[in-house]
N, CA, C and O atoms as a GROMACS GRO file, in nm:
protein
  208
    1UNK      N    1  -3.044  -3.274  -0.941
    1UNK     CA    2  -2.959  -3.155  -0.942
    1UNK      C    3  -2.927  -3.118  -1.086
    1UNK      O    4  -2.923  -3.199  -1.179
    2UNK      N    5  -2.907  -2.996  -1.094
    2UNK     CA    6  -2.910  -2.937  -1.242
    2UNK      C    7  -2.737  -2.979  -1.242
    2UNK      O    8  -2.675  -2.985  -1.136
    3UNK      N    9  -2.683  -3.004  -1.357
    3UNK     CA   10  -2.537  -2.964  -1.417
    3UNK      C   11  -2.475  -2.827  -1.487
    3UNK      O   12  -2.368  -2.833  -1.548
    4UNK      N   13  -2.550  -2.703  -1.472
    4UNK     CA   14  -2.506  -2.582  -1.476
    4UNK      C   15  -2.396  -2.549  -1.468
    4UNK      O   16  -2.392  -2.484  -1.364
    5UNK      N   17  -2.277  -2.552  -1.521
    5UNK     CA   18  -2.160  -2.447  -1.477
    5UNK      C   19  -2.194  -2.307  -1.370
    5UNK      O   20  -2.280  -2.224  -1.399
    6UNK      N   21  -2.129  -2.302  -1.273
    6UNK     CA   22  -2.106  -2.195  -1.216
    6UNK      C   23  -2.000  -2.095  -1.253
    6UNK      O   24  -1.900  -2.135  -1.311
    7UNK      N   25  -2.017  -1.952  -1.220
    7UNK     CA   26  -1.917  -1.881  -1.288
    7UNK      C   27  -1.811  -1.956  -1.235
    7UNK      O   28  -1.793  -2.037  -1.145
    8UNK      N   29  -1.712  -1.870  -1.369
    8UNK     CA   30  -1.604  -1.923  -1.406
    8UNK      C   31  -1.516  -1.818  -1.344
    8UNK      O   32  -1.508  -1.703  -1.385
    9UNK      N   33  -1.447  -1.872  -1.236
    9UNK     CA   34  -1.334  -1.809  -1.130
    9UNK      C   35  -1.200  -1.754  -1.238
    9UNK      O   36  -1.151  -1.812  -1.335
   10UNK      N   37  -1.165  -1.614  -1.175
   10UNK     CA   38  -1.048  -1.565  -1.238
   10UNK      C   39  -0.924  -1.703  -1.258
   10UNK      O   40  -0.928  -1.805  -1.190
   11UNK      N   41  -0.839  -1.681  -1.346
   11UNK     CA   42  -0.668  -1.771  -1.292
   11UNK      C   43  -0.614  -1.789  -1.129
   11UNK      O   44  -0.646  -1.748  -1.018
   12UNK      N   45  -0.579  -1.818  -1.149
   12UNK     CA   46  -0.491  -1.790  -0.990
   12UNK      C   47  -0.419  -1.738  -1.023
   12UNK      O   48  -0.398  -1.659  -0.931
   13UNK      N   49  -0.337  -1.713  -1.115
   13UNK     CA   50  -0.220  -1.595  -1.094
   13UNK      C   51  -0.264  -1.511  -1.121
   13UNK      O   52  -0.187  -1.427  -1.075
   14UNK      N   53  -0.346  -1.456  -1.172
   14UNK     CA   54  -0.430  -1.319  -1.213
   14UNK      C   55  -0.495  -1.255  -1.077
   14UNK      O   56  -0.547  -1.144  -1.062
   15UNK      N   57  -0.475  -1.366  -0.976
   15UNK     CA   58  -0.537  -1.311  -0.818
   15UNK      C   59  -0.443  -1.263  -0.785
   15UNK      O   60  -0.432  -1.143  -0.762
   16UNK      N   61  -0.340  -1.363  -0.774
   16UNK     CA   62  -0.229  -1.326  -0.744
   16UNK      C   63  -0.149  -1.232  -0.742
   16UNK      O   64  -0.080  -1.199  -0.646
   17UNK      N   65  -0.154  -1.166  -0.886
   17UNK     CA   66  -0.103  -1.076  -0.936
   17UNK      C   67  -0.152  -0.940  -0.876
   17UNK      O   68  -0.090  -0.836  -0.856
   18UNK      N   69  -0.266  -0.972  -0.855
   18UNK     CA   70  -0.385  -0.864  -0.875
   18UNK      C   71  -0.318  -0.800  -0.668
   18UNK      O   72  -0.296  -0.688  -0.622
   19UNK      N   73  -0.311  -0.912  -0.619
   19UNK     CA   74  -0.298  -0.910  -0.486
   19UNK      C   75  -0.138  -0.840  -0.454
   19UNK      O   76  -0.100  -0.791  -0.347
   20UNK      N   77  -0.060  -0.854  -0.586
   20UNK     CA   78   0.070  -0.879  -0.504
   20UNK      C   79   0.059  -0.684  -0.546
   20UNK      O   80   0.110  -0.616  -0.458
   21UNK      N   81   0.010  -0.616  -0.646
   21UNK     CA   82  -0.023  -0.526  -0.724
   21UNK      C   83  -0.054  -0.422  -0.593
   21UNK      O   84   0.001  -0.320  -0.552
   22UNK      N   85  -0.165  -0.497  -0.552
   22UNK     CA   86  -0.209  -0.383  -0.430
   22UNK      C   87  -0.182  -0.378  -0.338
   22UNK      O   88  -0.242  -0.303  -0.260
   23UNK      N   89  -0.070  -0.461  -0.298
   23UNK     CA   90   0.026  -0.435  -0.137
   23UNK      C   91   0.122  -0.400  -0.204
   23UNK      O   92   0.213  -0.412  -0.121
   24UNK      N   93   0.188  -0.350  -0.334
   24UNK     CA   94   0.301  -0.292  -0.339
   24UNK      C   95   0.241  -0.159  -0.332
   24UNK      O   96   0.311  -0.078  -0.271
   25UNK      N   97   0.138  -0.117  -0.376
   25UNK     CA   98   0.090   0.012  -0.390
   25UNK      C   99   0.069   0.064  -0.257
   25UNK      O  100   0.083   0.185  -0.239
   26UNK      N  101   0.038  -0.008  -0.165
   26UNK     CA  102   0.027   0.010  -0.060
   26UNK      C  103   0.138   0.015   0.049
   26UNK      O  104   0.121   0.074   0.156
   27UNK      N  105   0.227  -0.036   0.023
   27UNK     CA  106   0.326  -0.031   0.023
   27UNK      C  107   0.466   0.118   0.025
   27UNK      O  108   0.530   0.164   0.120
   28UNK      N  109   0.467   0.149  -0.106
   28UNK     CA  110   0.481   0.266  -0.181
   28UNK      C  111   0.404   0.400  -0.098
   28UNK      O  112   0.465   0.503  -0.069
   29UNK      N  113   0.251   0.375  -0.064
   29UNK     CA  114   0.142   0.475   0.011
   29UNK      C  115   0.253   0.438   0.117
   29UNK      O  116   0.355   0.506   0.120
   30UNK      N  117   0.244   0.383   0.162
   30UNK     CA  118   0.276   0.413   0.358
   30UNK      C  119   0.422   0.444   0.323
   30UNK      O  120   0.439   0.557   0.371
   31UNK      N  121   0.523   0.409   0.272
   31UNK     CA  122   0.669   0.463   0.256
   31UNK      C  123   0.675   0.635   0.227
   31UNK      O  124   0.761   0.706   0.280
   32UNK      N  125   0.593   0.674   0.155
   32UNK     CA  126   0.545   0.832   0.111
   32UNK      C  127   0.467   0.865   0.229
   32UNK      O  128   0.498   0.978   0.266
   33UNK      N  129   0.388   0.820   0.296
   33UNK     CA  130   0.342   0.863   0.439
   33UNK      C  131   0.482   0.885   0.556
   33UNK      O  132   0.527   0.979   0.622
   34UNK      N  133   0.505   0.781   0.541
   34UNK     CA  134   0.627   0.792   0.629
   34UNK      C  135   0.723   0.893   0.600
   34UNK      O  136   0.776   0.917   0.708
   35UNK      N  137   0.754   0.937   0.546
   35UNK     CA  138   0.825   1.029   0.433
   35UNK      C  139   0.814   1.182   0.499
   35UNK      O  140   0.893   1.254   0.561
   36UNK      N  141   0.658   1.196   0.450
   36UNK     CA  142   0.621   1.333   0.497
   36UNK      C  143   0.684   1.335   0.626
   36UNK      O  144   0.783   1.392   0.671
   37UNK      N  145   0.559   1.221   0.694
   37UNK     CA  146   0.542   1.253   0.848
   37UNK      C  147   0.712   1.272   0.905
   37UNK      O  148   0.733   1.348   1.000
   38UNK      N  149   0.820   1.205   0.844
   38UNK     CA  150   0.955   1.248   0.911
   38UNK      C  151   0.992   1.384   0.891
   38UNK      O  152   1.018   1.462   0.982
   39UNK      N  153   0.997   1.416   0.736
   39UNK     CA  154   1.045   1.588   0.697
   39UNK      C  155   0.928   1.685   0.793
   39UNK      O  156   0.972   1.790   0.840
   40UNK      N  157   0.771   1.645   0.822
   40UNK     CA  158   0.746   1.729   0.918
   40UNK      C  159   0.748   1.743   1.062
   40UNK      O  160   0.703   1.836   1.127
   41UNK      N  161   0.838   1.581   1.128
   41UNK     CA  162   0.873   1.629   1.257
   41UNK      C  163   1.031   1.692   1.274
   41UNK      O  164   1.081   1.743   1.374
   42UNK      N  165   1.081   1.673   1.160
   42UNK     CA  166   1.235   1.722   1.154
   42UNK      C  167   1.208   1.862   1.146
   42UNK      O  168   1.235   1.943   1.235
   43UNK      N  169   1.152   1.891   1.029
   43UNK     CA  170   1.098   2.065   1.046
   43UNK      C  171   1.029   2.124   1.223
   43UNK      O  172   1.040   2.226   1.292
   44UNK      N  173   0.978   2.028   1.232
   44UNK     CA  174   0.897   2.111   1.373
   44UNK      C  175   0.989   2.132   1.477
   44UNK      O  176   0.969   2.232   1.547
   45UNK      N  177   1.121   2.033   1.511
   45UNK     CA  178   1.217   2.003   1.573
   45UNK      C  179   1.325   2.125   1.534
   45UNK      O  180   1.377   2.179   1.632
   46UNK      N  181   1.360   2.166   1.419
   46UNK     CA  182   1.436   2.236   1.398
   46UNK      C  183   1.369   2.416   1.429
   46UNK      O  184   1.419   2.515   1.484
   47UNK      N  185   1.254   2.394   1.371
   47UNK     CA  186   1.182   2.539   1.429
   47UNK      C  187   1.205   2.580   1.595
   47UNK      O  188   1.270   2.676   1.638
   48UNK      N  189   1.130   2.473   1.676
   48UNK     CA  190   1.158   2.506   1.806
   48UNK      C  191   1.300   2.486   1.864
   48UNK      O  192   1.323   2.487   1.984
   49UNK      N  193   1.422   2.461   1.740
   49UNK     CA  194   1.546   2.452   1.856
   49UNK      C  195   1.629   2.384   1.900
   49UNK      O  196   1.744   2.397   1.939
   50UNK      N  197   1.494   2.239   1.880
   50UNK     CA  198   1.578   2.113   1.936
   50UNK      C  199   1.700   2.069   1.848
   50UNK      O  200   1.800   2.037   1.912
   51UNK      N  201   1.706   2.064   1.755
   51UNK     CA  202   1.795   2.051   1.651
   51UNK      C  203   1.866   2.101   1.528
   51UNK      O  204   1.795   2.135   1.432
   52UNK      N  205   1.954   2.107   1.522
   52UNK     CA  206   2.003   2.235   1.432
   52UNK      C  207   2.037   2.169   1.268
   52UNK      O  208   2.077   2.244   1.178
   0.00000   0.00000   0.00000
């Protein structure tokens, strides 16, 4: 068997980081989804009546 190094894996906290990075962003996305989607059933609700 050869003794080659194989690549050399990121840190672990640099995964980590990397991970915790893109569920806050994602995070943030669905809170701003949620967002809309309420101001446009409150609008649709108030158009037809149901609520003043």
């Amino acid at each position: 068997m050869n003794s080659e190094p194989g690549k050399k894996l990121p840190n672990k906290k640099i995964i980590r980081s990397a991970k915790f990075e893109a569920k806050e962003q994602f995070t943030k996305s669905a809170l701003e989804n949620l967002k809309t989607e309420k101001e446009r059933i409150v609008n649709s609700l108030k158009k037809s009546g149901e609520i003043d």
